[in-house]
C-alpha positions as CSV (number, residue, x, y, z in Angstrom):
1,X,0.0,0.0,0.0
2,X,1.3,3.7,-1.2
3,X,1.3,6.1,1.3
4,X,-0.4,9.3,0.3
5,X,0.9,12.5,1.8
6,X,-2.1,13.1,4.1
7,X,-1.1,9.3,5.7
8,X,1.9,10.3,5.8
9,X,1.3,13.6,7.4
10,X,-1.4,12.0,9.8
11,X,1.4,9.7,11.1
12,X,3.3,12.4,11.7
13,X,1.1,14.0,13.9
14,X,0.1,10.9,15.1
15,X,3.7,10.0,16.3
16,X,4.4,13.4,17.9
17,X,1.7,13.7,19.9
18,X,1.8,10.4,21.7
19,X,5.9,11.1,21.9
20,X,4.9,14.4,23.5
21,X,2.1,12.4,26.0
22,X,4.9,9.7,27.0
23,X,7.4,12.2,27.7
24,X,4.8,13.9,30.5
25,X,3.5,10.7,31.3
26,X,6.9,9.7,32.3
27,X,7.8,13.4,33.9
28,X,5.1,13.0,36.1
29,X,5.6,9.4,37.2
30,X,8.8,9.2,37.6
31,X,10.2,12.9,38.0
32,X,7.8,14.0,40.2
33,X,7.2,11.0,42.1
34,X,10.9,10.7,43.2
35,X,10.9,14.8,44.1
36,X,7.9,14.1,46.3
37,X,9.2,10.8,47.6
38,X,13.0,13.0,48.5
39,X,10.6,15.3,50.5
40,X,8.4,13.1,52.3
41,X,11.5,10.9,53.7
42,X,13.4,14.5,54.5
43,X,10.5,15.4,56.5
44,X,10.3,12.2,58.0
45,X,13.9,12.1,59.0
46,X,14.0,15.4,60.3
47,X,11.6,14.9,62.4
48,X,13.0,11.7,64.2
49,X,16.3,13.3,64.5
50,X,14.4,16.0,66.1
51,X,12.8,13.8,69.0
52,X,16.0,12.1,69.1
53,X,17.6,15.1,70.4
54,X,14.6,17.0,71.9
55,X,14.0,19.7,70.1
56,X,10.5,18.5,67.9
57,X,8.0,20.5,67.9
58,X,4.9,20.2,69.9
59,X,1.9,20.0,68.3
């Protein structure tokens, strides 16, 4: 099967826009997930060494 322009064109459209949806797809997953994971244990630590050493806050 010849492929027309339009195909051709479609495909190319076709193939940037799902390279352009994996690309956030994997920014948010992966990229953000670890920045929020990083935080979350900081906080945690933090907050033991804290009461380890008496100087947590009080809630």
């Amino acid at each position: 099967m010849q492929l027309t322009e339009k195909h051709r064109q479609y495909w190319s459209k076709n193939l940037r826009i799902t390279s352009i949806l994996l690309a956030i797809w994997f920014f948010v997953t992966f990229v953000l997930g670890f920045y929020c994971l990083i935080i979350w244990y900081y906080a945690r630590y933090m907050n033991r060494l804290d009461q380890e050493h008496g100087v947590a806050e009080e809630e």
